[in-house]
C-alpha positions in Angstrom: 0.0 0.0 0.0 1.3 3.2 -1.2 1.1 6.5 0.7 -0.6 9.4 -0.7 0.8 12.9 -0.4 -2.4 15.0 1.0 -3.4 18.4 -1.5 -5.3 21.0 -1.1 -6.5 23.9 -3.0 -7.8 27.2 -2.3 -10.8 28.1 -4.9 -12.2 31.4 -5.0 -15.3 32.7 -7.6 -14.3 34.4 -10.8 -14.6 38.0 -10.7 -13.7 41.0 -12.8 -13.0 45.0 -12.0 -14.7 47.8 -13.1 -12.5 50.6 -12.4 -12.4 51.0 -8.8 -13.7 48.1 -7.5 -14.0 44.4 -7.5 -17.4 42.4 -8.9 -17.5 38.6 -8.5 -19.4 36.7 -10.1 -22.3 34.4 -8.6 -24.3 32.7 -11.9 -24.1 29.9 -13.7 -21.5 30.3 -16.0 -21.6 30.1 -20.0 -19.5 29.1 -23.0 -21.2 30.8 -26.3 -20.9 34.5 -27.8 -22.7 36.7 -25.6 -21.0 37.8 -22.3 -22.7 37.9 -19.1 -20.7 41.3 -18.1 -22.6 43.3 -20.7 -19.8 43.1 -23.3 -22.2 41.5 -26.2 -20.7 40.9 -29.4 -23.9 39.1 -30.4 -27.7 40.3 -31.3 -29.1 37.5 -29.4 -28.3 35.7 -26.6 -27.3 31.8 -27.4 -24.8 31.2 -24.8 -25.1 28.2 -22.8 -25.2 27.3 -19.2 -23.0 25.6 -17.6 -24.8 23.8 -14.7 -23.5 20.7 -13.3 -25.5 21.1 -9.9 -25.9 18.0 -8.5 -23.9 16.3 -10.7 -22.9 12.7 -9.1 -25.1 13.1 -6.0 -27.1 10.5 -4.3 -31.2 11.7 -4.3 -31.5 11.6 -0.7 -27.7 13.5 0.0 -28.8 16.7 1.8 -25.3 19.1 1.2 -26.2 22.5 -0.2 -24.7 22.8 -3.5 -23.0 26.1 -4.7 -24.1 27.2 -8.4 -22.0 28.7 -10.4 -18.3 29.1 -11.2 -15.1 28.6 -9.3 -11.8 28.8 -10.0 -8.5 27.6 -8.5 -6.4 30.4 -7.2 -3.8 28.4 -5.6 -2.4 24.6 -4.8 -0.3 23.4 -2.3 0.6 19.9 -0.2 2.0 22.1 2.4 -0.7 23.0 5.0 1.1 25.5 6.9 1.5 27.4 3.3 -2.4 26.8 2.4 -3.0 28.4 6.0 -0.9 31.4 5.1 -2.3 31.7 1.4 -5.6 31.4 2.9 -5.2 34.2 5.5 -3.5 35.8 2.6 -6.5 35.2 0.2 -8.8 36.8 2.5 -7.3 39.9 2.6 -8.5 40.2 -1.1 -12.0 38.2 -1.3 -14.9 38.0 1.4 -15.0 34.8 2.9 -18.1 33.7 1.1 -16.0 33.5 -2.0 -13.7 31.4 -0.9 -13.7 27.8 -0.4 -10.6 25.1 0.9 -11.0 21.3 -1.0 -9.0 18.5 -0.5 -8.1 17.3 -3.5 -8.5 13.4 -4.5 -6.3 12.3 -7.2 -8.5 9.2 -8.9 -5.9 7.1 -10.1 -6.4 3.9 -12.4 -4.6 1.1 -12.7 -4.3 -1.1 -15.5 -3.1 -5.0 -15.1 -2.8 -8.2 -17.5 -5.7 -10.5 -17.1 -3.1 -13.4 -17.2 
């Protein structure tokens, strides 16, 4: 049995400024022409949404699901550094934009049937 090295990430939601301060954003994000920020390069709006909400859950699992988009801003297997980086994220973001995940590396492993 092989140890695994423990990672963590710190995710935060996408955001963008408009000139003196910050926005982030809450929706559902979308791939397609129109933007959500009111930049439109399109007459009509045929982007699509992104929603994966509840995506791999069992029907009767209770956890509140966050829609929309999040994005990682930084990665580490150290967790004296991810406690710094966090203290240092929220210097920047509210706390509600912020989220701390383990991550699970899914490995798979492929073996002769002989």
């Amino acid at each position: 049995m092989a140890l695994r090295q423990r990672e963590w990430s710190i995710l935060i939601r996408p955001y963008y400024d408009k000139k003196s301060y910050r926005i982030d954003y809450e929706g559902v994000p979308k791939a397609g022409i129109k933007s959500d920020l009111g930049d439109t390069l399109a007459k009509y709006d045929i982007a699509t949404p992104l929603k994966g909400v509840g995506e791999g859950m069992s029907p009767n699992d209770t956890l509140p699901i966050d829609e929309g988009g999040w994005v990682m801003w930084y990665k580490t297997t150290s967790f004296s550094k991810l406690r710094e980086k966090y203290k240092e994220c929220l210097g920047q973001v509210a706390k509600e934009m912020v989220r701390i995940v383990e991550i699970i590396p899914v490995d798979t492993m492929i073996t002769p049937i002989s």
